[in-house]
N, C-alpha and C positions, 0 to 999 in steps of 0.2 A: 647584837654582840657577835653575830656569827659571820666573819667575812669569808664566807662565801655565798650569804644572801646577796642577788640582785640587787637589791639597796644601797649596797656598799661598792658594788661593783660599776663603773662607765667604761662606753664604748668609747675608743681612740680613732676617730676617724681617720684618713690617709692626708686630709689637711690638715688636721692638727699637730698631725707627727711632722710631716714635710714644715709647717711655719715652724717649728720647734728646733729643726735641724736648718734652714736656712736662718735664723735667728743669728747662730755663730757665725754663718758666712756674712753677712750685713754688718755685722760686729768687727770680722776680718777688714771687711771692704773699706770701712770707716775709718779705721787703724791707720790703712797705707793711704787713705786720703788725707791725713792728718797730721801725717809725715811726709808725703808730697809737697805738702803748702806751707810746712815748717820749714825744709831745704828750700823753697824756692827763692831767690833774690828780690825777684817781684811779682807777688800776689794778683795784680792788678793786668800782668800780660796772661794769665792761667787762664787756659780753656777747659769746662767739665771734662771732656777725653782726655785733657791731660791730666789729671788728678784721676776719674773715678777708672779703676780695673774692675770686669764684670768676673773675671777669670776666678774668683770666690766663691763667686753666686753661682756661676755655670756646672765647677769643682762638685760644690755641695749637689746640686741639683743630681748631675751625674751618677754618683756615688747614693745617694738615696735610692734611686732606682736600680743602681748595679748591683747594690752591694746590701742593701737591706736585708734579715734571712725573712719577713713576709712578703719580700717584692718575689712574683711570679709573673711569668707570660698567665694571658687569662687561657682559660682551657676552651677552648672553642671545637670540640670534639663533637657536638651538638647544642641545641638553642638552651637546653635544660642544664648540659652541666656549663654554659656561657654564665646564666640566672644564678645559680647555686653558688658558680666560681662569685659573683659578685656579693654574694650573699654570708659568703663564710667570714665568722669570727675567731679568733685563734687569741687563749692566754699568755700564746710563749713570744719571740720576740725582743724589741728593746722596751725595758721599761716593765714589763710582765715579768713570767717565770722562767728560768733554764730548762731548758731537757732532762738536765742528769736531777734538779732539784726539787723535782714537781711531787708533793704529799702524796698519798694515795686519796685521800676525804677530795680531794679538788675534780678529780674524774666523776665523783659522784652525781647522780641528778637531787636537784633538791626542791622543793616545793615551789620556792619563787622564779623556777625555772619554767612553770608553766605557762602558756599562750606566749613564751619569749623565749628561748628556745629549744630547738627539738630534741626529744628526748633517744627518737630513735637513729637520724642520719649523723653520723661520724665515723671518723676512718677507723678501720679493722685494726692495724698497728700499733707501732707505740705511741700514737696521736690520740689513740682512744678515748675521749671524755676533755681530752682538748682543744680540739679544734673544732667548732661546735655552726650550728646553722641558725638562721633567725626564720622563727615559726611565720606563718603563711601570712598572716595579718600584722605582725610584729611591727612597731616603727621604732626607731631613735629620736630622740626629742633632741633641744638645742643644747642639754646640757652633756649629754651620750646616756642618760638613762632611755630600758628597751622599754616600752607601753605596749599593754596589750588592750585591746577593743573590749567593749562591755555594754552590751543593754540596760537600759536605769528601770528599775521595776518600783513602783510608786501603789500601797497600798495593796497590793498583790497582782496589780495587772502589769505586765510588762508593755516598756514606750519603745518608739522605734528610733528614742536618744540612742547617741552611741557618744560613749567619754571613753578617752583612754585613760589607763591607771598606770601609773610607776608601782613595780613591787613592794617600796614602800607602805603606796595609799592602800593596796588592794590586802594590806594583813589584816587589818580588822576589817574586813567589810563582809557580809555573809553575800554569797555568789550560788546561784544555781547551776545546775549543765544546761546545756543549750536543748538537750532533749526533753527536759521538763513538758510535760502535755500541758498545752495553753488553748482556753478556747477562745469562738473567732472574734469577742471583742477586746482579747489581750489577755485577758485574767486567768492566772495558773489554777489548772485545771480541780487540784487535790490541796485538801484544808492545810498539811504537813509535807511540808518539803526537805527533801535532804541537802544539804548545800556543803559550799567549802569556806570554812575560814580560819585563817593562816593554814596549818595546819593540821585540823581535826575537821570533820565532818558531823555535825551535828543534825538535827533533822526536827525544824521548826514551823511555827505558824508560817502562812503566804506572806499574811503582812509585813512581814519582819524580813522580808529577802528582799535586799538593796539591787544588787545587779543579776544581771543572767549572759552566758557566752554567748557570742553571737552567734557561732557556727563548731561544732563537732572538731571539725577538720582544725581548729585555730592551733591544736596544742602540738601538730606536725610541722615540718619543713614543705617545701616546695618536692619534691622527690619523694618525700613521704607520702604526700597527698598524692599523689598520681598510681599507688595501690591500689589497687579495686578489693574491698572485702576485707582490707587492712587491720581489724579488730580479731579478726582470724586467723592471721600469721602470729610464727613466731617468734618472737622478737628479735631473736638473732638473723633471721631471715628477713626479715621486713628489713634489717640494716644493711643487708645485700642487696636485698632487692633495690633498695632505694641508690644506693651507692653504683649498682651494675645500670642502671638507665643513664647515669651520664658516662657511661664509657661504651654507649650503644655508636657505628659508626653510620653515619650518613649514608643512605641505599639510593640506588640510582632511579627505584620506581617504590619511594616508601609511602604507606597504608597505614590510616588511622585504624586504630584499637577498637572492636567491637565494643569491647566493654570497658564503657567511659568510669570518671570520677567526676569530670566538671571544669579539672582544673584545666589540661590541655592545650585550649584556647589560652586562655591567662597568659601560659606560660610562652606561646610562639609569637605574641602581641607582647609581650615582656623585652623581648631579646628581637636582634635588627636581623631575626631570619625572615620575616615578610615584608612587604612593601604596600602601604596602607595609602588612601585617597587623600587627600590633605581638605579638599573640596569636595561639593557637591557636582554630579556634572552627569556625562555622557561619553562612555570610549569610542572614540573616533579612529584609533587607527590601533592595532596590537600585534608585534612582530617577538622575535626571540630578543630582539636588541632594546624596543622600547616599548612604552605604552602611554599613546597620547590621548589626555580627557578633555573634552571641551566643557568648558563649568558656565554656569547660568549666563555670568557679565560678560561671554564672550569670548572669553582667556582660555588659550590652552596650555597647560599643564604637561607638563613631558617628563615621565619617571622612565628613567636609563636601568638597566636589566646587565646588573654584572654576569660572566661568565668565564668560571672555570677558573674563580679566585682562590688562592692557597691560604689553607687556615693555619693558625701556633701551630694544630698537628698532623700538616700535611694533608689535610683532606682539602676534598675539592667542593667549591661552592657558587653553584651555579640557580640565578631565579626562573621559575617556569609562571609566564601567564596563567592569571585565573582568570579571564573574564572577557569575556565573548566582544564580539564589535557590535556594538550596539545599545552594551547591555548602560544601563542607568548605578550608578553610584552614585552613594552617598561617601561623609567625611567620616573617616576611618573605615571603610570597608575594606579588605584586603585585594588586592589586584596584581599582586605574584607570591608564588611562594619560592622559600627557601629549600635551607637542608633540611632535611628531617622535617617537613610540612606538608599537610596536602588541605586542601581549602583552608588555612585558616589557621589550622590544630595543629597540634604538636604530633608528628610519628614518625616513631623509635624505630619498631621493627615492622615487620609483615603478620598478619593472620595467616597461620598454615594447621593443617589437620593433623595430630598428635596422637598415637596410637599409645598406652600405658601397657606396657607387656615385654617380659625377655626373651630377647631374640640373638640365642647361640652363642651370647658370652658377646658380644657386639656392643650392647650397652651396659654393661656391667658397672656397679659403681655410679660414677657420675661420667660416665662414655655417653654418646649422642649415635642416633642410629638417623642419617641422613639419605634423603631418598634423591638420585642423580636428577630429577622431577625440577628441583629446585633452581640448577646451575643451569638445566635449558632454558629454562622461563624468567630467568634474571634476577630471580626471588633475592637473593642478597648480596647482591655483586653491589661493588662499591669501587668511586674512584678514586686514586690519590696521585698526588701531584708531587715529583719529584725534582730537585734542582739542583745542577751540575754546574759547575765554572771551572772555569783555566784560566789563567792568568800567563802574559807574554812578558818575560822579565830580562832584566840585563845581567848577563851571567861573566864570566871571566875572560869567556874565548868569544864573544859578543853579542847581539839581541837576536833575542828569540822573535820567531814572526809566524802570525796567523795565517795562513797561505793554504789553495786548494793545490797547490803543485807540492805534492806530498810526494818522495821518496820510494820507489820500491810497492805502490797501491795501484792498483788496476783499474778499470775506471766502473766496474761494479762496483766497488767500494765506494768508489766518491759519485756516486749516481745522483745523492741526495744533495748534494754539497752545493751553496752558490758560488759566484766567481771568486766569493773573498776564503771560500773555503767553510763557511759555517752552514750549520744544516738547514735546510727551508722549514716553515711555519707547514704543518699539517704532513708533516713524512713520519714515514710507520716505522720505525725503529727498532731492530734485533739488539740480542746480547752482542757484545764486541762490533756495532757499528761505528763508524767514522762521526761524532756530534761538532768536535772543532778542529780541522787543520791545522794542525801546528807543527814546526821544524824548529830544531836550534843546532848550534852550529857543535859540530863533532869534533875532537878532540883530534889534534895531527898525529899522523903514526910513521914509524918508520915505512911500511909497507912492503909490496914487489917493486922490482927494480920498472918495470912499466909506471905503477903510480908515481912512483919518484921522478920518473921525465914529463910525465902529463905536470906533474904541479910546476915544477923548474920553467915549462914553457908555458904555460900559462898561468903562472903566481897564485894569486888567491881571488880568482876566479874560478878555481876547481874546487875553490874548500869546499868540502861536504859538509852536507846537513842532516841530522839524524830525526829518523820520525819520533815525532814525541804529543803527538796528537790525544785530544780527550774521548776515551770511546767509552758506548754505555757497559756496565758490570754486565756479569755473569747473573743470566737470571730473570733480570732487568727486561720489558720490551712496553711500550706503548708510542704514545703519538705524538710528535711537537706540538706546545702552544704557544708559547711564546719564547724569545730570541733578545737579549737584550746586550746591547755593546757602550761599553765606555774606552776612551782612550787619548792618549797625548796628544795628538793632532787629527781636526774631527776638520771635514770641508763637506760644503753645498753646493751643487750643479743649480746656476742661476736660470738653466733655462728648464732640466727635468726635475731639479726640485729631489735629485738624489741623493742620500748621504754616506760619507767614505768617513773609517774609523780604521785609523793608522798607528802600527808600534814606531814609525818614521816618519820626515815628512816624505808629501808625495814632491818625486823627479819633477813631474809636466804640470801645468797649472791649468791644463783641460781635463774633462772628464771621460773619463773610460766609454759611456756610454753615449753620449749622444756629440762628443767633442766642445761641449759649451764651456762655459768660464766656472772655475772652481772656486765659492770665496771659504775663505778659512774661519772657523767656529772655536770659541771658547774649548779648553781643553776641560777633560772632566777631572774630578777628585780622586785622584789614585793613590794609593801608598807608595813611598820611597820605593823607586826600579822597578815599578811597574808601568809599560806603555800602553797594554792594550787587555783588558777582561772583557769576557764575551760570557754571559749565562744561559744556559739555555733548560727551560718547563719543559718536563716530559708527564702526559696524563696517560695512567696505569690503569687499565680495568681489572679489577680484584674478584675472583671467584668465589666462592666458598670452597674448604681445602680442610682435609685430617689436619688435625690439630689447631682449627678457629676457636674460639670460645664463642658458644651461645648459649642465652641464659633467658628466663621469663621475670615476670615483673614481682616473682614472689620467692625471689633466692634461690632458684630452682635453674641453678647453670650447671653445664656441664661441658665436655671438650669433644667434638666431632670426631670420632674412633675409623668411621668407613662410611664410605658414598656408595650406596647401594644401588643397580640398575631398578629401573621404577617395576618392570617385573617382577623382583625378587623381595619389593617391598610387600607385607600384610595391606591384606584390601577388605573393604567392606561387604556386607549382604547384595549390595548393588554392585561389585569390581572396583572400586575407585579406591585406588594406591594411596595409603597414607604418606603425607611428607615426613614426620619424624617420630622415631621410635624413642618413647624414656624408658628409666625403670620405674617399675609402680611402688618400690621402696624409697622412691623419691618422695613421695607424696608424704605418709607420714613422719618425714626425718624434715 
């Protein structure tokens, strides 16, 4: 009777919703096909393109993904909240609950929410209790009821069956914890058992207990499970905790966790941040670019090694080799890792030595007392990947053009610039550098009595052109990586294989550089008045800096107050400078 029992409750997968909503468009499409073949004179000259419009299907498709409020970019911040973002369930939506309408009883946790989802990960906000995670073992079945895993215990000894249960099946069934002491030919240890069913906790004969958990960890989320000691926190904290690991950022030399939980690995073999063997075999060659295995039948295998890809947020993602030349693999071993991975496993942040003690009002509160130690050794520096365009458009007084013959710039400024004016692949880049060349044409003025004879004798040939180029912000410096051009009239040099991206066509039908023959390429996809976009990646290296947020695995963040020389940090019995100072009233709060 209680709908807010699981029982009552199914998951809506994203195909379900999607055929639900292309249902109407296939409905539309039909319509105007129906009407097509009604006006037509003769049915018999009608070709499928002339009857069917996809422009329904495409519409609907569109609009699902734009415009849905559960459609999201996925959070690709690290491989943990990549797992999590795929993992989240939400009652609000079409179809579900409103924002403004939602009970208070709904946010609650309830019995049947056990081994199906987690009690502790949801967001801090007004999302609290609704937008919810699926526990570690959790599945969806074909109908969208959640199953959770369960040991069959048969006259008191437990099997190593595993059945999954719908919320339903599992109200009357009597269930042990997974800690129950069992000895080693199965059979639970002690004559009276306490177990769970529906509801209440009774504490019966062995014989009489149907199932047993499979594992402790079942009744948390993915994020949850990656606490160490987690039955120790407190529960508002353990909800930080779990929530601040997926907004850890990608470190450029990141270090597994001393102190494991298991899940780790699960979670970096989860998500496409490693690059795994597909065969059995032998590496035969391993560079930054690729890594080739030669496998038993002879075949070699060749896995491509992206580098300095841009994620939803910005960050930079690059794989690094794991595995020596020579070395033997097997099918699924890992043989590079990602962001946030090192052999294998999932890592967040760094191991650093932590001193618990006030130091001068520095860390007061939730302030972080950071030791300069950190920012030489590269301890948290991270990269992010930044992207700038300009667009060369057709204006009133006439077309704007990409060109290194810039106005009024010196040739230090255009040091980096190529012939066409855009900056080269691997140039170090200040604030207020030159990134695209660009002029458009300046507005006529009356002027001196001088400019008015220059134009009179040589017409509009002296129009001017006003600098109106794209330079990096204020603030802003790192390094080109990539450079990319679209534009209305694209040519190929038949003999060097060079390519020209033009707001015009070109005057001569040779190439600039070598004089060979020009042939002319497919224009690209531009918006109305636009001839010519140039993009160009700039990668940032990120320091650590007052006012970063860092935080531990157990709610225990705080905001970096001063960077302290490694001198003037607290040292040990032996001299060795601590890297970061908390407060010790952190500990019991």
């Amino acid at each position: 009777d209680d709908t807010d029992h699981l029982a009552n409750k199914r998951v809506r997968s994203v195909g379900e919703q999607l055929q639900a909503h292309l249902r109407t468009a296939f409905l539309r499409m039909e319509k105007i096909a129906r009407e097509k073949m009604t006006a037509a004179e003769d049915v018999h000259q009608l070709l499928p393109n002339m009857v069917l419009s996809v422009k329904p299907v495409s519409a609907a498709l569109k609009s699902f993904f734009a415009q849905n409020p559960l459609s999201t970019f996925m959070d690709q911040t690290n491989p943990l909240s990549e797992v999590a973002n795929k993992r989240r369930l939400s009652v609000l939506g079409p179809g579900g609950l409103g924002r403004q309408s939602v009970p208070p009883q709904v946010r609650n946790i309830f019995p049947s929410h056990y081994g199906r989802l987690c009690p502790v990960e949801t967001p801090e906000g007004q999302n609290i209790g609704l937008v919810n995670q699926l526990t570690l073992y959790a599945r969806v079945d074909e109908y969208g009821f959640i199953r959770s895993p369960y040991r069959i215990v048969r006259d008191g000894r437990v099997t190593d069956e595993v059945v999954y249960l719908a919320a339903d099946e599992e109200m009357t069934a009597k269930i042990a914890p997974a800690d129950t002491p069992i000895l080693d030919d199965g059979t639970i240890a002690t004559e009276m058992v306490q177990v769970r069913s529906g509801d209440e906790y009774p504490t019966i004969p062995r014989e009489q207990v149907e199932y047993m958990d499979v594992s402790p960890s079942q009744v948390f989320s993915v994020s949850a499970s990656m606490i160490p000691f987690l039955e120790h926190d407190d529960a508002g904290r353990a909800l930080m905790g779990a929530n601040m690991q997926r907004q850890a950022v990608p470190l450029v030399e990141p270090e597994v966790a001393f102190v494991h939980t298991g899940v780790e690995r699960a979670v970096a073999l989860s998500a496409p941040s490693v690059i795994r063997a597909q065969r059995n075999g032998r590496v035969r060659y391993v560079s930054a670019e690729e890594i080739r295995v030669e496998t038993g039948e002879g075949d070699l295998d060749i896995y491509r090694l992206k580098h300095l890809q841009e994620s939803n947020k910005g960050t930079a993602f690059s794989y690094r080799p794991a595995v020596r030349l020579g070395q033997r693999v097997r099918a699924g071993d890992v043989l590079a890792d990602g962001a946030s991975t090192q052999h294998g496993e999932l890592a967040l942040g760094r191991n650093v030595l932590v001193a618990f003690m006030p130091w001068n009002g520095y860390n007061y509160e939730d302030a972080v007392l950071v030791s300069q130690g950190l920012l030489h050794r590269d301890t948290y520096t991270s990269v992010h990947l930044e992207t700038y365009q300009t667009d060369a458009v057709d204006t009133k007084l006439g077309t704007e053009e990409i060109t290194a013959d810039i106005p009024n710039v010196g040739e230090e400024a255009r040091r980096h610039l190529d012939e066409n004016g855009i900056i080269r692949i691997g140039a170090e880049v200040r604030p207020a550098a030159i990134l695209v060349g660009k002029v458009a044409p300046k507005a006529p003025t009356e002027g001196s009595t001088e400019q008015r004879l220059v134009r009179i004798i040589f017409g509009s040939q002296a129009e001017e052109m006003r600098d109106v180029s794209l330079r990096l912000p204020h603030g802003e410096r790192g390094i080109i990586t990539q450079v990319l051009q679209f534009a209305r009239y694209r040519y190929q040099c038949q003999r060097c294989n060079a390519l020209f991206y033009r707001a015009k066509p070109m005057e001569g039908r040779n190439c600039p550089r070598c004089r060979g023959t020009l042939q002319p390429l497919p224009e690209d996809e531009l918006p109305p008045g636009v001839n010519h976009r140039v993009r160009v990646t700039i990668a940032t290296k990120r320091l650590l800096t007052e006012g970063d947020k860092m935080a531990g695995r157990h709610g225990n963040k705080g905001v970096i107050s001063r960077i302290q020389p490694v001198e003037d940090m607290p040292f040990l019995m032996d001299g060795t400078p601590v890297d970061v100072v908390l407060n010790p009233l952190g500990v019991p709060s």
